[in-house]
C-alpha positions, -999 to 999 in steps of 0.1 A, spaced: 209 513 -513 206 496 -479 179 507 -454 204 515 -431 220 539 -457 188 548 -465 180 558 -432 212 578 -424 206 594 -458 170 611 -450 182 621 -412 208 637 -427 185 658 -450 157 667 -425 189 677 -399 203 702 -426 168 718 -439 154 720 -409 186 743 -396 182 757 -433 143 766 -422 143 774 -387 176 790 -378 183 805 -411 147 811 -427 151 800 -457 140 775 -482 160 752 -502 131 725 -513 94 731 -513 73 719 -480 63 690 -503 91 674 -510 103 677 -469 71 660 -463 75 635 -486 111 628 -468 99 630 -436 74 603 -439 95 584 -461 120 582 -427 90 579 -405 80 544 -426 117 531 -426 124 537 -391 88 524 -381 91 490 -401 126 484 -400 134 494 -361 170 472 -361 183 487 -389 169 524 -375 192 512 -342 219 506 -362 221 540 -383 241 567 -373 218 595 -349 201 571 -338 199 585 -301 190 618 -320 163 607 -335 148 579 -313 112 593 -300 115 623 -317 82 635 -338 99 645 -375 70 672 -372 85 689 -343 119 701 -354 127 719 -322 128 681 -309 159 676 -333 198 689 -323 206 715 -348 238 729 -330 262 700 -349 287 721 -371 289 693 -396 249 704 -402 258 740 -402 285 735 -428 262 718 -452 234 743 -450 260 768 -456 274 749 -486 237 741 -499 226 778 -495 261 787 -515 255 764 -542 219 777 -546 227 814 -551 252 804 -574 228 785 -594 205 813 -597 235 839 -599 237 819 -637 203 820 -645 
């Protein structure tokens, strides 16, 4: 995978869990693993800051602290849609356990 899809990939994820955590309360992955994603975009964008230009929500994300989540725009319906879908997909999976 490119960095640039690499990038889009892990904005992506912290936009839907952090709507998943902070609007919804809920938890769909341990504070570990967001951690671990968090500083895995932090290190992309940081070393590779033309390809972090060239990724989608870029504006979104350009001197925003990953830490600080009420920083990031949450009100996107494509985000809502997903954390509805992800949420959805979880009870199902523990609906069969």
């Amino acid at each position: 995978m490119d960095i640039v899809a690499q990038i889009i990939r892990r904005r992506r994820q912290v936009l839907v869990l952090c709507y998943i955590d902070y609007r919804m309360n809920q938890r769909i992955v341990s504070d570990d693993q967001y951690e671990e994603w968090v500083q895995e975009l932090s290190h992309l964008q940081d070393h590779n800051p033309a390809e972090a230009e060239r990724a989608n929500m870029h504006v979104d994300f350009k001197g925003v602290h990953l830490k600080d989540a009420d920083c990031l725009k949450l009100d996107q319906v494509w985000i809502q849609d997903k954390a509805l879908h992800l949420l959805r997909y979880q009870a199902s999976i523990k609906g069969n356990q």
